[in-house]
Backbone as numpy.savetxt, mean C-alpha at the origin, in Angstrom:
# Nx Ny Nz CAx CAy CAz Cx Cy Cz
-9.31 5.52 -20.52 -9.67 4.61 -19.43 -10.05 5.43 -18.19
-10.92 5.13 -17.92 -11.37 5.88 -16.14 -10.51 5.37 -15.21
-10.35 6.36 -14.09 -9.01 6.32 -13.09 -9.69 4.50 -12.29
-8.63 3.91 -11.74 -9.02 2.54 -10.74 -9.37 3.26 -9.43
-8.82 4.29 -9.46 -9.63 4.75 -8.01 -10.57 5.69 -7.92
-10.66 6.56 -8.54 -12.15 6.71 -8.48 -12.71 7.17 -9.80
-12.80 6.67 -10.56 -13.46 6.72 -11.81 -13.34 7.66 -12.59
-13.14 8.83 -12.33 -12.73 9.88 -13.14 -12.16 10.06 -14.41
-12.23 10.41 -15.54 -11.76 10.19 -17.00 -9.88 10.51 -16.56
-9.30 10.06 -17.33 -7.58 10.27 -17.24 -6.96 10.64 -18.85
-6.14 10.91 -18.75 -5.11 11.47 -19.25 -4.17 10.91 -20.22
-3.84 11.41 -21.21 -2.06 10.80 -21.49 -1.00 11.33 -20.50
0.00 10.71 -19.92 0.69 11.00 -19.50 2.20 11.18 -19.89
2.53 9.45 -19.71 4.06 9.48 -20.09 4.04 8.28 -21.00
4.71 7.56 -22.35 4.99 6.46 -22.09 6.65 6.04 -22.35
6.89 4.96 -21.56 8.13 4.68 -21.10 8.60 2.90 -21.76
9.33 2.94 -22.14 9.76 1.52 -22.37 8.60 0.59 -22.77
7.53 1.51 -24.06 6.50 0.66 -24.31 5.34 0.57 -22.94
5.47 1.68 -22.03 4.35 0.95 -21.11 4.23 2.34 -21.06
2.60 2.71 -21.46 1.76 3.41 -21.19 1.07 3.85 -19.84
1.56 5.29 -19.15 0.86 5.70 -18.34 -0.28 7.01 -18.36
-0.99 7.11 -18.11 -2.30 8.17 -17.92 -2.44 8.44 -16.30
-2.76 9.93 -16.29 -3.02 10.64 -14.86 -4.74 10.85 -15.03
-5.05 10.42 -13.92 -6.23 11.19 -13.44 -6.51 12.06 -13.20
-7.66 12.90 -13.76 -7.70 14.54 -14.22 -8.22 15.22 -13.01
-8.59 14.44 -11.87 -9.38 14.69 -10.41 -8.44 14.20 -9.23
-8.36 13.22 -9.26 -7.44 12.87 -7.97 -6.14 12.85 -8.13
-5.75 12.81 -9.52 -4.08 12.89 -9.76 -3.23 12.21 -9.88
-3.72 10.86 -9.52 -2.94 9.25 -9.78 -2.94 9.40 -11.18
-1.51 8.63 -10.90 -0.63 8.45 -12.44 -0.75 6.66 -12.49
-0.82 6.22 -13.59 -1.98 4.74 -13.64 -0.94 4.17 -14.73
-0.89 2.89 -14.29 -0.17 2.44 -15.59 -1.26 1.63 -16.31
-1.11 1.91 -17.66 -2.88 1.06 -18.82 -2.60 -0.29 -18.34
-3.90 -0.79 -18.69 -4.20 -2.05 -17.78 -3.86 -3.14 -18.80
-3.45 -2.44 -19.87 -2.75 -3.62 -20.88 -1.15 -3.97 -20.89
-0.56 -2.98 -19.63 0.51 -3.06 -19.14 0.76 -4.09 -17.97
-0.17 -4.02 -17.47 -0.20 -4.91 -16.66 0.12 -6.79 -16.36
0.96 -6.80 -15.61 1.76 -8.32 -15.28 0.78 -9.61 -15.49
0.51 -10.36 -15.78 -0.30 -11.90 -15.80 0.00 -11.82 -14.10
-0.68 -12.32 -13.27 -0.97 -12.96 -12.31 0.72 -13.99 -11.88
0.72 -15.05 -13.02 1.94 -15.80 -12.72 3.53 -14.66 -12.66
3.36 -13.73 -13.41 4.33 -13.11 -13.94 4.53 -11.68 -12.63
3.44 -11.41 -12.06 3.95 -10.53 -11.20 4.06 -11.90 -9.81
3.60 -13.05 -9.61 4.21 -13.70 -8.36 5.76 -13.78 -8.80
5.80 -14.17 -9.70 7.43 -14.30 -10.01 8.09 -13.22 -9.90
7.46 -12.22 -9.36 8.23 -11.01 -9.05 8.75 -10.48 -7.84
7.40 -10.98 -7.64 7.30 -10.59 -5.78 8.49 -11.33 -5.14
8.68 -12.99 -5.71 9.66 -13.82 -4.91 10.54 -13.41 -4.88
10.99 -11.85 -6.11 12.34 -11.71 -6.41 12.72 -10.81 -5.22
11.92 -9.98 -4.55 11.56 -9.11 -3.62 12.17 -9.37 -2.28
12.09 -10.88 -2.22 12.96 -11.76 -0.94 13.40 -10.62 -0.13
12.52 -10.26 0.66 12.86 -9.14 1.97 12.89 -10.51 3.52
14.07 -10.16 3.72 14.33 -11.11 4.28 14.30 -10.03 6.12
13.31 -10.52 6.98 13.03 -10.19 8.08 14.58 -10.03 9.09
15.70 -10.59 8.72 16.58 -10.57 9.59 17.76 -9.20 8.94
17.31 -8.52 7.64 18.01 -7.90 6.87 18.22 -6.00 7.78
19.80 -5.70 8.28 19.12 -4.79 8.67 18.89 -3.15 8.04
19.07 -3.28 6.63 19.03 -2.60 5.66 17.41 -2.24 5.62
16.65 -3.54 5.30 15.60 -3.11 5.50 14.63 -2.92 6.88
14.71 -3.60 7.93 14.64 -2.90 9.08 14.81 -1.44 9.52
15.81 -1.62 8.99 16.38 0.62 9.46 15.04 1.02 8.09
14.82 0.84 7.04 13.92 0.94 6.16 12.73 0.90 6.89
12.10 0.36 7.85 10.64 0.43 7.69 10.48 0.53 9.35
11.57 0.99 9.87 11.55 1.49 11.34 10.64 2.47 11.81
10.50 3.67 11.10 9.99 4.87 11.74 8.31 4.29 11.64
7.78 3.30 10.40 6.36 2.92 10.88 6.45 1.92 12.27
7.17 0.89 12.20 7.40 0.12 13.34 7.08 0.99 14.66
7.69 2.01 14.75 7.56 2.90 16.01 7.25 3.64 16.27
6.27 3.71 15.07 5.20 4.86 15.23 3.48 4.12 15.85
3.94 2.52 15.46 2.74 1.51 15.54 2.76 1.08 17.08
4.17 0.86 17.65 4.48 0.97 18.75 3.81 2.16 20.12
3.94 3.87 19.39 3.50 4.37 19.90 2.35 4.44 20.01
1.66 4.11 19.25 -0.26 4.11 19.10 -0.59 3.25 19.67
-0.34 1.72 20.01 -0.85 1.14 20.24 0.11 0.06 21.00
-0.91 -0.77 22.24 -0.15 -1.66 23.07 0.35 -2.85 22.28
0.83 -4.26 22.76 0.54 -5.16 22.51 -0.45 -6.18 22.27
-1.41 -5.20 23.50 -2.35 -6.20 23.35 -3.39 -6.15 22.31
-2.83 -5.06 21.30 -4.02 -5.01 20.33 -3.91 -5.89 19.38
-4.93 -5.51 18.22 -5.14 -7.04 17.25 -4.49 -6.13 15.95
-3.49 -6.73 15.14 -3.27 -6.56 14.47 -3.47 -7.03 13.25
-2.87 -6.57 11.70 -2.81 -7.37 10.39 -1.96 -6.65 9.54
-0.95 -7.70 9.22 0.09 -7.06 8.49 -0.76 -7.50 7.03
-1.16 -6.62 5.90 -2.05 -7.09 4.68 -1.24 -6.82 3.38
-0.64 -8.14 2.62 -0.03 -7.72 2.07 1.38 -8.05 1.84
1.59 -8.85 3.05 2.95 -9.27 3.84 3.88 -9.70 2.96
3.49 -10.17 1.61 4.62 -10.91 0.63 5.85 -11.82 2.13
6.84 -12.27 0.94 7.68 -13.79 1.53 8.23 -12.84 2.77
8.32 -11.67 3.34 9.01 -11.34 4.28 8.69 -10.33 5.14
7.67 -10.96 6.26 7.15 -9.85 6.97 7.61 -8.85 8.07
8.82 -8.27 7.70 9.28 -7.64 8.67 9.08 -6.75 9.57
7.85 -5.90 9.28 7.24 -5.14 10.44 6.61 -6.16 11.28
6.13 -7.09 10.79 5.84 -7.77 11.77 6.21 -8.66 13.10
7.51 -9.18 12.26 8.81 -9.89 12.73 9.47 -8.87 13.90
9.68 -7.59 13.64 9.87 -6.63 14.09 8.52 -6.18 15.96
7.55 -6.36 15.00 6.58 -5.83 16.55 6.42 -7.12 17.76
6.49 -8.61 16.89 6.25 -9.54 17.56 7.39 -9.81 18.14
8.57 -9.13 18.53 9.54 -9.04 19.48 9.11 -7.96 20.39
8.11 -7.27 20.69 7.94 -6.12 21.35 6.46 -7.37 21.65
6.07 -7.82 21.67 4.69 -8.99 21.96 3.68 -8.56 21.33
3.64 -8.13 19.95 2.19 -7.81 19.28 1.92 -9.23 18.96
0.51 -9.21 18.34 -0.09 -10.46 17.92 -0.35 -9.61 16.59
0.24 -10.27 15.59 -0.01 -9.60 14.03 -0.56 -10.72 13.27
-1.66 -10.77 12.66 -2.15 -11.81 11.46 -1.62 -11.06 10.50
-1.43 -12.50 9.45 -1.02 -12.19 8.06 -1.89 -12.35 6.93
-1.57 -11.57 5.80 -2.28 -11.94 4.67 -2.09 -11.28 3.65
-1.55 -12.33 2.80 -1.30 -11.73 1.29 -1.90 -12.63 0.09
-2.37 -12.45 -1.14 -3.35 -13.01 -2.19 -2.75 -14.23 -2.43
-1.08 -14.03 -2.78 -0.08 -14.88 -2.75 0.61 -16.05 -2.17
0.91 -15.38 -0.98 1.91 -16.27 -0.01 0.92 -16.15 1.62
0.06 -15.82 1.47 -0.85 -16.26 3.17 -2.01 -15.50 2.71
-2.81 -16.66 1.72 -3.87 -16.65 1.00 -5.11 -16.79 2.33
-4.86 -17.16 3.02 -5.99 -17.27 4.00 -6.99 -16.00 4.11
-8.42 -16.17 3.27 -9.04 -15.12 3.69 -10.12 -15.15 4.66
-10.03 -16.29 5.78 -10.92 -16.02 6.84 -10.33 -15.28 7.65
-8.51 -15.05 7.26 -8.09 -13.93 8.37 -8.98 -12.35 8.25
-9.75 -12.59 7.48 -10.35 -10.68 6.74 -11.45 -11.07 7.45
-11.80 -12.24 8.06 -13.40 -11.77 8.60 -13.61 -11.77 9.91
-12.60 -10.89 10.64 -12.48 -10.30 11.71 -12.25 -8.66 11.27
-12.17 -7.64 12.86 -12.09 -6.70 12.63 -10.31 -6.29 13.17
-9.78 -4.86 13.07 -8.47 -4.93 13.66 -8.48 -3.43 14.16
-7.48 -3.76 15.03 -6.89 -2.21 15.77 -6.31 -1.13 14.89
-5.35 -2.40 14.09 -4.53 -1.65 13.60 -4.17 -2.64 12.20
-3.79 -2.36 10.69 -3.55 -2.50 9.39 -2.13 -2.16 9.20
-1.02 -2.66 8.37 -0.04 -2.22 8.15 0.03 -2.53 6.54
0.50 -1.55 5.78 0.53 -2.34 4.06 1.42 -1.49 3.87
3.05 -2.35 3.97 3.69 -1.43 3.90 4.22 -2.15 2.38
4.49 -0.51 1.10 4.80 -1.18 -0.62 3.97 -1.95 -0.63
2.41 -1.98 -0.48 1.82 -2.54 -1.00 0.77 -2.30 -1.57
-0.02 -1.06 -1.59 -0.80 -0.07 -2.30 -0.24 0.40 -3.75
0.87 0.32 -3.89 1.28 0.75 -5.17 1.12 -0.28 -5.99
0.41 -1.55 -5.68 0.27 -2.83 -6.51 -1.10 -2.99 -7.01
-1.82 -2.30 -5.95 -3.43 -2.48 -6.30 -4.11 -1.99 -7.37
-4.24 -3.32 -8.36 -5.44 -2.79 -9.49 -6.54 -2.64 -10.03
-7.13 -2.70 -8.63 -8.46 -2.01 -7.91 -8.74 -1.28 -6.82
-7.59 -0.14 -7.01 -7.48 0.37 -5.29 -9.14 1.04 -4.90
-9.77 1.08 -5.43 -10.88 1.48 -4.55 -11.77 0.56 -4.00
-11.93 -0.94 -4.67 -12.29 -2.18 -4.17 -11.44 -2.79 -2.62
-10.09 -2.29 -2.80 -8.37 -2.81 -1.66 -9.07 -1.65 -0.48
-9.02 -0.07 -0.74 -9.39 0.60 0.47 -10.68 0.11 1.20
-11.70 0.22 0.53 -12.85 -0.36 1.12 -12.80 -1.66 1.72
-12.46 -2.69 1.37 -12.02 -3.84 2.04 -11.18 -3.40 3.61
-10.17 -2.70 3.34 -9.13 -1.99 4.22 -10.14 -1.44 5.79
-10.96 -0.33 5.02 -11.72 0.10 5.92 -12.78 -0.69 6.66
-13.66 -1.41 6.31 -14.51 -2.33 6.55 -13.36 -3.49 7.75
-12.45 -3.70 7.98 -11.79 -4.29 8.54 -11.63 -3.90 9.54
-11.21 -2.08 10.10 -10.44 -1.70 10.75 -11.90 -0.96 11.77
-11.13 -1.80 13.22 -12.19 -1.09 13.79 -12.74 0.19 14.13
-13.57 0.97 15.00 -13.90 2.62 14.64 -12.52 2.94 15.49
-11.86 4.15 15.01 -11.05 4.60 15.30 -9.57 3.46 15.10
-9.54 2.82 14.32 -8.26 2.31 14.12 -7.49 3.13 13.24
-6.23 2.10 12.88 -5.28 2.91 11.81 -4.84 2.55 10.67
-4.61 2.65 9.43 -3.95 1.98 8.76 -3.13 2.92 8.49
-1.72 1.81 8.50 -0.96 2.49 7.97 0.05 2.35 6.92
0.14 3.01 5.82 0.55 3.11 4.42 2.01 3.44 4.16
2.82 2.81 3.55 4.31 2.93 3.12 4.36 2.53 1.98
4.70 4.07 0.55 5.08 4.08 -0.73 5.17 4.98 -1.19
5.79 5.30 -2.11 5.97 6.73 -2.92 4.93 7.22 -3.26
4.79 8.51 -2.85 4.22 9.37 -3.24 4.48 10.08 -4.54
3.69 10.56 -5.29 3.58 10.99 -6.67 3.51 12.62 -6.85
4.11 13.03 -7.24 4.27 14.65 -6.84 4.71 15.45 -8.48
4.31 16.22 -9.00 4.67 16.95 -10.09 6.26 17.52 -10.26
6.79 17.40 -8.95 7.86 18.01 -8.92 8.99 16.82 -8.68
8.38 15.48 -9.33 9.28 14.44 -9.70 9.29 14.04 -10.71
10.78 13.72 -11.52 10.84 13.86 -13.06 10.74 12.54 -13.10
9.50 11.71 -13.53 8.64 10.72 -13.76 9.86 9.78 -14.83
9.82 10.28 -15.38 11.35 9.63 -16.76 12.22 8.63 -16.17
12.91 9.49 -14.99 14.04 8.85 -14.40 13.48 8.52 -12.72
12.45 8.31 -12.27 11.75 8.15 -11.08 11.96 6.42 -10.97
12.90 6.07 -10.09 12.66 4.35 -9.78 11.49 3.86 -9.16
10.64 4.58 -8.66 9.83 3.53 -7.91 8.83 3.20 -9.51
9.09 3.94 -10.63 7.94 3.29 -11.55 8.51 2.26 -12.41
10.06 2.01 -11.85 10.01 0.91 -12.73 10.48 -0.85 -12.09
9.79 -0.54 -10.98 8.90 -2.14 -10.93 7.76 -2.36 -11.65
7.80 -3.43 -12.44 6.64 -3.79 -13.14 5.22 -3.87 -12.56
5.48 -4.40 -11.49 3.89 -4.88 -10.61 3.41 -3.48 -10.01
4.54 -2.06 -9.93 3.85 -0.96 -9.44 2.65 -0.78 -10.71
0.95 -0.62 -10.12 0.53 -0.02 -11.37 -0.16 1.43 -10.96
-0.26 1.63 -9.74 -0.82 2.91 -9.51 0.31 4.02 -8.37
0.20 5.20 -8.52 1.26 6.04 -8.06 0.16 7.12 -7.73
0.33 7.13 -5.85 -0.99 8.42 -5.63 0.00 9.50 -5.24
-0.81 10.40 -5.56 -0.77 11.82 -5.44 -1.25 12.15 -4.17
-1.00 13.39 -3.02 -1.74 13.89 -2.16 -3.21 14.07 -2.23
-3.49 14.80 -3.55 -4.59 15.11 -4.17 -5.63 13.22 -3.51
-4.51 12.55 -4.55 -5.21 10.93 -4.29 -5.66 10.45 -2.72
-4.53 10.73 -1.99 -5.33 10.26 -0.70 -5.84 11.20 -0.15
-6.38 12.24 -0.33 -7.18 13.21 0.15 -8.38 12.47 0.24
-8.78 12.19 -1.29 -9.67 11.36 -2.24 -10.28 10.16 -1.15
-9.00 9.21 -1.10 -9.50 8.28 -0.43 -10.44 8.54 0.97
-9.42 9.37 1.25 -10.05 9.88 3.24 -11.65 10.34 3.30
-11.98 10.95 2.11 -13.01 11.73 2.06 -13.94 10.48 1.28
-13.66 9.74 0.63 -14.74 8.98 -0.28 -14.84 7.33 0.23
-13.85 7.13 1.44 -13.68 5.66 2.28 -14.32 6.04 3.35
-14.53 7.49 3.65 -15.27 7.50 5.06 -14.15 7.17 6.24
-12.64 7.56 6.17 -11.73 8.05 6.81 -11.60 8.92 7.62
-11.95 9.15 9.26 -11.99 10.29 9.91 -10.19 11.17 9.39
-9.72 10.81 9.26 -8.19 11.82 9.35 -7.42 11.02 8.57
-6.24 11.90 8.00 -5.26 11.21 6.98 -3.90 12.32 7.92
-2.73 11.27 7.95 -1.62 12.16 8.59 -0.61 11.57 7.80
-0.04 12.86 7.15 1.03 12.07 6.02 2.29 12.63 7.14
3.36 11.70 7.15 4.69 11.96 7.94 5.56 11.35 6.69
6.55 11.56 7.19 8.25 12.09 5.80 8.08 10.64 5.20
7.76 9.65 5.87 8.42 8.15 5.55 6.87 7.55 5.10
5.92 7.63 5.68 4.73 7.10 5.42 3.70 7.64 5.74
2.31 7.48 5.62 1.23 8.19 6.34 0.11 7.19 6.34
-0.67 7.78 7.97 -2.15 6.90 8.41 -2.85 7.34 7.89
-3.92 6.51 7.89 -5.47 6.76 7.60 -6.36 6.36 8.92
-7.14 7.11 9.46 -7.78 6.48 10.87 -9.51 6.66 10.28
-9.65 5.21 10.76 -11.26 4.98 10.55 -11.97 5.70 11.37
């Protein structure tokens, strides 16, 4: 199968509990086969299970250091979009106590896609790139959104050789189907037309 993000022939990799993964022989994403992949009904029924509940402060302390890193970049008065938001938008919940204006939108639960036909300051998708099973169709959309010099910014595991894939939890959510590599968002920065990529410990931007 050619890689979902950028086409490149892939690999055998690992397979695990009956679910087949392959790496991409160029950018380095580890891919789960697309015959692994959830029905539509079967990964929403997943997501609900996900119930990230905005008042939780487990996950708050969890997704703080983007919160205030979004804080530092940018005022209130900019335009935001949390993309991706599933039942519990807590970065957002989170900035709109500091007075951001954040739109929402997820395929799922804030299906609204005339929110995409505006432009934004700033993008947040936080665990939500590791779902996309068309990430090069999701970035481009991403970019095309974000105005010149905006940010998006990305929260999920990174994929690294020097993690023993076997016993690695983030691959065993079902709805994860793609796992990037550095190599991978290099990829993106350079082939989305990304001025800069800044990876930090917890997450990393992409600036248009």
């Amino acid at each position: 199968m050619p890689c979902s993000l950028c086409n490149c022939a892939t690999q055998y990799f690992e397979v695990i509990k009956d679910r087949e993964y392959v790496q991409c022989i160029d950018c380095k994403a580890v891919l789960l086969s697309p015959e692994n992949h959830l029905s539509p009904q079967a990964e929403k029924s997943r997501y609900i299970l996900h119930n990230n509940d905005v008042n939780d402060p487990g996950y708050i302390h969890f997704v703080k250091p983007v919160i205030e890193q979004i804080k530092s970049d940018f005022s209130p008065s900019s335009n935001g979009l949390d993309f991706g938001c599933g039942t519990g938008p807590v970065i957002t919940s989170e900035l709109k106590k500091s007075g951001f204006q954040i739109k929402l939108y997820d395929p799922y639960f804030q299906p609204n896609k005339k929110v995409l036909d505006t432009t934004f300051d700033f993008i947040i998708c936080c665990e939500v790139i590791e779902h996309f099973q068309n990430p090069y169709k999701e970035f481009e959309l991403l970019y095309s959104i974000l105005k010149p010099g905006g940010k998006l910014y990305c929260k999920t595991g990174i994929w690294s050789d020097t993690i023993d894939f076997q016993n690695w939890h983030y691959k065993d959510d079902k709805t994860h189907v793609i796992f990037y590599s550095i190599e991978s968002l290099e990829w993106i920065r350079k082939n989305l037309n990304f001025s800069s990529l800044e990876i930090q410990d917890k997450f990393f931007i992409f600036t248009a």
